[in-house]
Jmol script that loads the backbone (N, CA, C; Angstrom):
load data "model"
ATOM      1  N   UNK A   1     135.817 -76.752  65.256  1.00  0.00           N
ATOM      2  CA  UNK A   1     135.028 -76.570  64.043  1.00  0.00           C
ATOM      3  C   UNK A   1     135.919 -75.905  62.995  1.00  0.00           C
ATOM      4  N   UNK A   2     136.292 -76.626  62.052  1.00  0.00           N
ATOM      5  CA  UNK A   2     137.071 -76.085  60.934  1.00  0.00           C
ATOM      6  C   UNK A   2     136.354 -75.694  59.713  1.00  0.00           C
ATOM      7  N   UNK A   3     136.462 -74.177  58.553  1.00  0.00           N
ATOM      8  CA  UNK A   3     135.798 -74.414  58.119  1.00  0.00           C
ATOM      9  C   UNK A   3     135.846 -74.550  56.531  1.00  0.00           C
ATOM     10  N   UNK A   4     135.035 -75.087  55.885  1.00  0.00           N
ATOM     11  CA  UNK A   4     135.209 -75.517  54.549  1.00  0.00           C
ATOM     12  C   UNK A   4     134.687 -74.427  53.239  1.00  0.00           C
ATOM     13  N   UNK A   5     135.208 -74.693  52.568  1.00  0.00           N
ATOM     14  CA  UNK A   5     134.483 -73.822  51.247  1.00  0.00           C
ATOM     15  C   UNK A   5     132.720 -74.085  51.487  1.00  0.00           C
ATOM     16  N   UNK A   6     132.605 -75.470  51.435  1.00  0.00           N
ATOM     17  CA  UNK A   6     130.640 -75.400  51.710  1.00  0.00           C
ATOM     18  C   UNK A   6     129.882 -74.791  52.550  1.00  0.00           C
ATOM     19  N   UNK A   7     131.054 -75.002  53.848  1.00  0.00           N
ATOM     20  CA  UNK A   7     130.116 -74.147  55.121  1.00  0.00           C
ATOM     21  C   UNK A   7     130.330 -72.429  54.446  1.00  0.00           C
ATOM     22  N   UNK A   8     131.560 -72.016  54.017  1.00  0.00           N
ATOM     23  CA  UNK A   8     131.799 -70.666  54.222  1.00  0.00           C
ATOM     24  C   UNK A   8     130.684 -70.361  53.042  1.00  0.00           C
ATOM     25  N   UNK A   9     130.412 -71.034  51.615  1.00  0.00           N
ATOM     26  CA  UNK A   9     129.150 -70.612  50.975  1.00  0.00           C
ATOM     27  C   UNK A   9     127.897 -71.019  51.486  1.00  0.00           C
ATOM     28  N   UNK A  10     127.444 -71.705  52.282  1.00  0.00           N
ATOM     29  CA  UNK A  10     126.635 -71.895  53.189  1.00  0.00           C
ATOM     30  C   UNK A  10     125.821 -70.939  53.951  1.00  0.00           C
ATOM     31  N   UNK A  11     127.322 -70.134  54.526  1.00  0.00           N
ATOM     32  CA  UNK A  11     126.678 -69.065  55.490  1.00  0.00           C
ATOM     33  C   UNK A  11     126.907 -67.867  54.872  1.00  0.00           C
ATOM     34  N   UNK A  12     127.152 -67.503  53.489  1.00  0.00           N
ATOM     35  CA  UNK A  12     127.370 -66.542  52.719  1.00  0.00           C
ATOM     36  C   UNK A  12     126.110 -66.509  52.127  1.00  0.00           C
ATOM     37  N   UNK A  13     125.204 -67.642  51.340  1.00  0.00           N
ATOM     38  CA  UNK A  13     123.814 -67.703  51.277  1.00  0.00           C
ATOM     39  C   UNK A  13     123.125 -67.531  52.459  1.00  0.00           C
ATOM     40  N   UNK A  14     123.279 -67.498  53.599  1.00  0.00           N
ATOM     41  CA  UNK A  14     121.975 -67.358  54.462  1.00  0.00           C
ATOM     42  C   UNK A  14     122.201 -65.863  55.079  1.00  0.00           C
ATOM     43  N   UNK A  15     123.331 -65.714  54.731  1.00  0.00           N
ATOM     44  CA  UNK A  15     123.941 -63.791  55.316  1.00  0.00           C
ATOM     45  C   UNK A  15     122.761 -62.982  54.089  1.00  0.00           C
ATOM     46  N   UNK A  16     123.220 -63.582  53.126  1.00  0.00           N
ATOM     47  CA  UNK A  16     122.596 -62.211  51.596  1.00  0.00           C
ATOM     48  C   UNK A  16     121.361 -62.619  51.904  1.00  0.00           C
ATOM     49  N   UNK A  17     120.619 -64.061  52.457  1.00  0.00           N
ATOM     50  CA  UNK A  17     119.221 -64.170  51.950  1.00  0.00           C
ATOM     51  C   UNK A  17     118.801 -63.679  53.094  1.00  0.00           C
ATOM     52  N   UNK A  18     118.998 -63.345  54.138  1.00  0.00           N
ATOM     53  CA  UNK A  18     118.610 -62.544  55.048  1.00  0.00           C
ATOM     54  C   UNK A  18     118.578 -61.043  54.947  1.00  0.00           C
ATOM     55  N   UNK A  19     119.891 -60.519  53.943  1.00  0.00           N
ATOM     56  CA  UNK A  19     120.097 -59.298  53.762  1.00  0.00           C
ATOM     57  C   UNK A  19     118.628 -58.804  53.169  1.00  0.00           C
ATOM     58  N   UNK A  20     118.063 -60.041  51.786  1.00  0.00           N
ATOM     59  CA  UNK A  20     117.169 -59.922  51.054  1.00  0.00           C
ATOM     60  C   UNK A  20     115.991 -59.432  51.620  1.00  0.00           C
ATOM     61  N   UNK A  21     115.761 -60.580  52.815  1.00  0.00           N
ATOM     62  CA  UNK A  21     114.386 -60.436  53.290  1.00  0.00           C
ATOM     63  C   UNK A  21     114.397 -58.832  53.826  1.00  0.00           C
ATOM     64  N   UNK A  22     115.612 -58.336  54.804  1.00  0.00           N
ATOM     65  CA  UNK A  22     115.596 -56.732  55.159  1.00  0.00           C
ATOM     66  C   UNK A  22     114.954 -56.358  54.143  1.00  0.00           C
ATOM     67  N   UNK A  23     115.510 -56.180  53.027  1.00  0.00           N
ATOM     68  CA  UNK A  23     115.352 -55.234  52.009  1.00  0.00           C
ATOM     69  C   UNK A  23     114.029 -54.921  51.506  1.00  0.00           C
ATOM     70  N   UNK A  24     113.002 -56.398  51.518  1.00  0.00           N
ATOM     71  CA  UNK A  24     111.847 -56.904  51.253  1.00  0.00           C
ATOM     72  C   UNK A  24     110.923 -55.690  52.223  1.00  0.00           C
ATOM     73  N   UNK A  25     111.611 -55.541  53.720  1.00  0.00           N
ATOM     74  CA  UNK A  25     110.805 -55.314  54.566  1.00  0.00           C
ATOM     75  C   UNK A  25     110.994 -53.832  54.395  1.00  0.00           C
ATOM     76  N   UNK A  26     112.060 -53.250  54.035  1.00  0.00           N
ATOM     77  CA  UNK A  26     112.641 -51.753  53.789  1.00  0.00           C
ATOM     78  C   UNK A  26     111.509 -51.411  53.200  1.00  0.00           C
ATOM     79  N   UNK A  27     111.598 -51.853  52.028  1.00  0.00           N
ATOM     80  CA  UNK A  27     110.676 -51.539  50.513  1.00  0.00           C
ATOM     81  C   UNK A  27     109.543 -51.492  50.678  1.00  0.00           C
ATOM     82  N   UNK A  28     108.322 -52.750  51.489  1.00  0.00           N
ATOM     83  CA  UNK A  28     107.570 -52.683  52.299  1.00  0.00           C
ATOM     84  C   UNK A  28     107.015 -51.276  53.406  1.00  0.00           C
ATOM     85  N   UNK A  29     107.953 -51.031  54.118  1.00  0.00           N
ATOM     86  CA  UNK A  29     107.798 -49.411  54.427  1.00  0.00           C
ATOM     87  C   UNK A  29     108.116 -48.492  54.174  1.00  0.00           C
ATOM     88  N   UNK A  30     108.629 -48.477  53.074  1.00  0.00           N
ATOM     89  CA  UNK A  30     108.680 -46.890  52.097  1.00  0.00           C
ATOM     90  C   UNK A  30     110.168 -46.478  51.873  1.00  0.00           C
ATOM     91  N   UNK A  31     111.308 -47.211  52.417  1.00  0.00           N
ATOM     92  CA  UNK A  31     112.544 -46.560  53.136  1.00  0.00           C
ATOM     93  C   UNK A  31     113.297 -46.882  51.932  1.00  0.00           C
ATOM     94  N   UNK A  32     113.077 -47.878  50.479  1.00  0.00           N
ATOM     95  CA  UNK A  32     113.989 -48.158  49.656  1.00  0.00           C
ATOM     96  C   UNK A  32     113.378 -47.690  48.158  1.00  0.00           C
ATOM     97  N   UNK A  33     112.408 -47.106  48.129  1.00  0.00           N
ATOM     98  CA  UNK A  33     111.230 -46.821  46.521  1.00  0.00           C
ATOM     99  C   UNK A  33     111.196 -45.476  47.154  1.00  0.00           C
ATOM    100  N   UNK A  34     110.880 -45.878  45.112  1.00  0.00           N
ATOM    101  CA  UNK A  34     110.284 -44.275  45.601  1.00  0.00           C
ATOM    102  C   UNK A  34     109.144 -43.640  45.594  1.00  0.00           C
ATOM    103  N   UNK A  35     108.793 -42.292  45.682  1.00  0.00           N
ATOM    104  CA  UNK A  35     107.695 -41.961  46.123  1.00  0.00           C
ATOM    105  C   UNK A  35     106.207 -42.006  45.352  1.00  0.00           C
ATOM    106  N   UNK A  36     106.951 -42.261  43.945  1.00  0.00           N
ATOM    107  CA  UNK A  36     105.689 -42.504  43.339  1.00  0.00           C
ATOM    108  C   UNK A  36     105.095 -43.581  42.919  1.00  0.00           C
ATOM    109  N   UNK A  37     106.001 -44.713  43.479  1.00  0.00           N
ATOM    110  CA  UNK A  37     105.055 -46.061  43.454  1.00  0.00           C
ATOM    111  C   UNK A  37     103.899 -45.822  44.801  1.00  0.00           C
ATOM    112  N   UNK A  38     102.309 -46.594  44.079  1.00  0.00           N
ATOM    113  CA  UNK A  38     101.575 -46.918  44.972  1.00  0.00           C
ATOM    114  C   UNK A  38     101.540 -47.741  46.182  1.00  0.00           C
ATOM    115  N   UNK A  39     100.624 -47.564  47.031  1.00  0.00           N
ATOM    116  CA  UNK A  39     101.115 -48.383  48.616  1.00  0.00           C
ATOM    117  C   UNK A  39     100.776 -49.561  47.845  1.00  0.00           C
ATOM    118  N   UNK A  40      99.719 -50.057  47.336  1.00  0.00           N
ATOM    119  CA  UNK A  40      99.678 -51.404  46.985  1.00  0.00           C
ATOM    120  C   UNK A  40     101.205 -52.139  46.276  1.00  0.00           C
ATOM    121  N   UNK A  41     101.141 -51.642  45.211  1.00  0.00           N
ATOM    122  CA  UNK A  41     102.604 -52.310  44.929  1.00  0.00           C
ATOM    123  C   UNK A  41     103.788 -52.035  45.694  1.00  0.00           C
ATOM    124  N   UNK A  42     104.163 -51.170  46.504  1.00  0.00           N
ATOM    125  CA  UNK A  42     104.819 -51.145  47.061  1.00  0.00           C
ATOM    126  C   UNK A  42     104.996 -52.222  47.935  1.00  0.00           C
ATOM    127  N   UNK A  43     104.055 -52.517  48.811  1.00  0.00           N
ATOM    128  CA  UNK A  43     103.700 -53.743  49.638  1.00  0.00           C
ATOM    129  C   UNK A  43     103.817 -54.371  48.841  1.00  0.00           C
ATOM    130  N   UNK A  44     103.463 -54.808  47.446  1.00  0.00           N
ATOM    131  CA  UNK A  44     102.895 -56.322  47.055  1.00  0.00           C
ATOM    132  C   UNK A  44     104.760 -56.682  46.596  1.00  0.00           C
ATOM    133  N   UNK A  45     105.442 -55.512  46.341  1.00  0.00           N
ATOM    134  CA  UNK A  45     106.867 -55.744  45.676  1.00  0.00           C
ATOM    135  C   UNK A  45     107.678 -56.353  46.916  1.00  0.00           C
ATOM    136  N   UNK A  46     107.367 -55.751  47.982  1.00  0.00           N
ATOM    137  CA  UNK A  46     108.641 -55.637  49.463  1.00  0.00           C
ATOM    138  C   UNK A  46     107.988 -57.444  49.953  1.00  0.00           C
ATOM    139  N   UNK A  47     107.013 -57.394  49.587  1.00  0.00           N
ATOM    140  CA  UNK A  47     106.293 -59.342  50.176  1.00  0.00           C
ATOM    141  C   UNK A  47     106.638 -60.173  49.101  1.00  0.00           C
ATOM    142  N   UNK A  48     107.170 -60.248  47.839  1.00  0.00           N
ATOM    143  CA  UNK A  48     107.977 -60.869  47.418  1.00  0.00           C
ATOM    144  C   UNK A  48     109.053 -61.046  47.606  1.00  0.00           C
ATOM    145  N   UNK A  49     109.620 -59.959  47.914  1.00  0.00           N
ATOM    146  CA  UNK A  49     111.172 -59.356  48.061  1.00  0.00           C
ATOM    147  C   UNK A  49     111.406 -60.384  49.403  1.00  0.00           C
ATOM    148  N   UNK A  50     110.432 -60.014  50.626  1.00  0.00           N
ATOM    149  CA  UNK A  50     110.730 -60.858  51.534  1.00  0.00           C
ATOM    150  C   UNK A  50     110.370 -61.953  51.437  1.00  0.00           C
ATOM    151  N   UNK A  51     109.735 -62.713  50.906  1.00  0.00           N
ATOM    152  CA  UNK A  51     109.192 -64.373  50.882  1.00  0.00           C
ATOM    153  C   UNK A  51     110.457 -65.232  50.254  1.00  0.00           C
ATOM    154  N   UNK A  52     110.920 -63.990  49.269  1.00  0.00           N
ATOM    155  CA  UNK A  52     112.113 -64.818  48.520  1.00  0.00           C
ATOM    156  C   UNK A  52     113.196 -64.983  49.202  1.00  0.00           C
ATOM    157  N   UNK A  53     113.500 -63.480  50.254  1.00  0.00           N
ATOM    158  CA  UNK A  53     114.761 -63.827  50.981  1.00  0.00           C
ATOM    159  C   UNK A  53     114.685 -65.017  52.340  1.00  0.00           C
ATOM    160  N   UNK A  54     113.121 -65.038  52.511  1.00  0.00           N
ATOM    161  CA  UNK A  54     112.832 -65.933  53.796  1.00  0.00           C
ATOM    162  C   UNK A  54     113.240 -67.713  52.849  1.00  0.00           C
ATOM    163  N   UNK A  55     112.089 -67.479  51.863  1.00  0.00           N
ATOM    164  CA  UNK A  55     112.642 -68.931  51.128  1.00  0.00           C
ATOM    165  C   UNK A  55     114.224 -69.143  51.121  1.00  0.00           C
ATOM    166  N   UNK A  56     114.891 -68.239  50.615  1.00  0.00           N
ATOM    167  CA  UNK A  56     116.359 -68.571  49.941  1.00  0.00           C
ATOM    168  C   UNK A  56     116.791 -68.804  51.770  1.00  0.00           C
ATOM    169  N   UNK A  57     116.661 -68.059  52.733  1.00  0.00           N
ATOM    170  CA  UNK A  57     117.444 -68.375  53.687  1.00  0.00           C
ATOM    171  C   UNK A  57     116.880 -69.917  54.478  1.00  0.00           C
ATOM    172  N   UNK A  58     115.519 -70.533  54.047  1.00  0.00           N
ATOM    173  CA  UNK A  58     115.385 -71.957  54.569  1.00  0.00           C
ATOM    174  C   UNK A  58     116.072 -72.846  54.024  1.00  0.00           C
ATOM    175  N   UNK A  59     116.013 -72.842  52.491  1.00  0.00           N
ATOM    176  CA  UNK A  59     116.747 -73.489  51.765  1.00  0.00           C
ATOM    177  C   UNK A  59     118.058 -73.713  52.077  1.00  0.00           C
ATOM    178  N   UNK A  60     118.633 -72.741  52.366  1.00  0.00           N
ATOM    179  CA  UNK A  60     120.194 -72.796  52.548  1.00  0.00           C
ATOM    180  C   UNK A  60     120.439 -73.472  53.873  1.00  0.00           C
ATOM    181  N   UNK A  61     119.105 -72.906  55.038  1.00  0.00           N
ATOM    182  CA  UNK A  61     119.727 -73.825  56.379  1.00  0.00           C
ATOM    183  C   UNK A  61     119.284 -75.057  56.211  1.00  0.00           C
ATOM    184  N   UNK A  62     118.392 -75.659  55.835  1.00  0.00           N
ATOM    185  CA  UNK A  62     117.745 -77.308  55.933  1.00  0.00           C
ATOM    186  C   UNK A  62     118.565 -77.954  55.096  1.00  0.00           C
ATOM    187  N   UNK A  63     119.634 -77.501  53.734  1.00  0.00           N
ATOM    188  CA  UNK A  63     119.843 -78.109  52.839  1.00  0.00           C
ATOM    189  C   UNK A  63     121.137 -78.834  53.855  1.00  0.00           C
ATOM    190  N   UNK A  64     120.956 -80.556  53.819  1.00  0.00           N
ATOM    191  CA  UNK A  64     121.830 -81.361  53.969  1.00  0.00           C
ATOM    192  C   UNK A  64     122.975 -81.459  52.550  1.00  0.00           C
ATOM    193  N   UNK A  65     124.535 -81.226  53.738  1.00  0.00           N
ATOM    194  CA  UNK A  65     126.153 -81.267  52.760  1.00  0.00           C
ATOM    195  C   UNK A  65     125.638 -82.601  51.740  1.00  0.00           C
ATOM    196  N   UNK A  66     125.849 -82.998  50.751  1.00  0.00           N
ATOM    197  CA  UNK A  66     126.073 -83.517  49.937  1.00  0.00           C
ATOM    198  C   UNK A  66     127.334 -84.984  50.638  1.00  0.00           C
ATOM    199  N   UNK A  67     127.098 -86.017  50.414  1.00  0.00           N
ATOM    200  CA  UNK A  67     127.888 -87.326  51.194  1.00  0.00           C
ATOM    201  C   UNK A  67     128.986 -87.451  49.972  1.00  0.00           C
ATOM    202  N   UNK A  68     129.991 -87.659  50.270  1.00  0.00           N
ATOM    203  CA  UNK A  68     131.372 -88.335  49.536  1.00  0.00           C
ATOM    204  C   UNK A  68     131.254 -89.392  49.441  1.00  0.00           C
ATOM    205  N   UNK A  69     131.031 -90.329  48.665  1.00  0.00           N
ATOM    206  CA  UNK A  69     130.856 -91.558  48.734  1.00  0.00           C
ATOM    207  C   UNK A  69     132.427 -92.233  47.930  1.00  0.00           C
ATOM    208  N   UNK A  70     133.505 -92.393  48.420  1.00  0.00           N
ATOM    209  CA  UNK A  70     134.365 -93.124  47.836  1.00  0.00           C
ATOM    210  C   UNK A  70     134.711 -94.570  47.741  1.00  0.00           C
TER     211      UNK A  70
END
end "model"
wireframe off; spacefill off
backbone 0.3
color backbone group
């Protein structure tokens, strides 16, 4: 397996969009805000935070390489 600029940004998008979703889930339990945001937004911020990093990391694995057609 050799690897290419696509794979290496490939798995550089699904590394950060995973990082994302953590972060989603951090924020979610209190560990990245601060103390005077409410639990509601707090939650409602960290479930975006993660939906986006869960989206960005499907995207990146289902997305079929692009064909060379010469």
């Amino acid at each position: 397996m050799h690897m290419t600029v696509e794979r290496i940004v490939r798995y550089t998008v699904m590394i950060l969009a995973g990082a994302v979703a953590m972060a989603g889930i951090l924020v979610m339990t209190g560990f990245l805000v601060n103390v005077a945001i409410t639990g509601q937004l707090r939650i409602a911020m960290g479930a975006a935070i993660f939906l986006y990093g869960a989206y960005r990391f499907t995207v990146a694995y289902f997305r079929r390489p692009e064909r060379k057609d010469t």
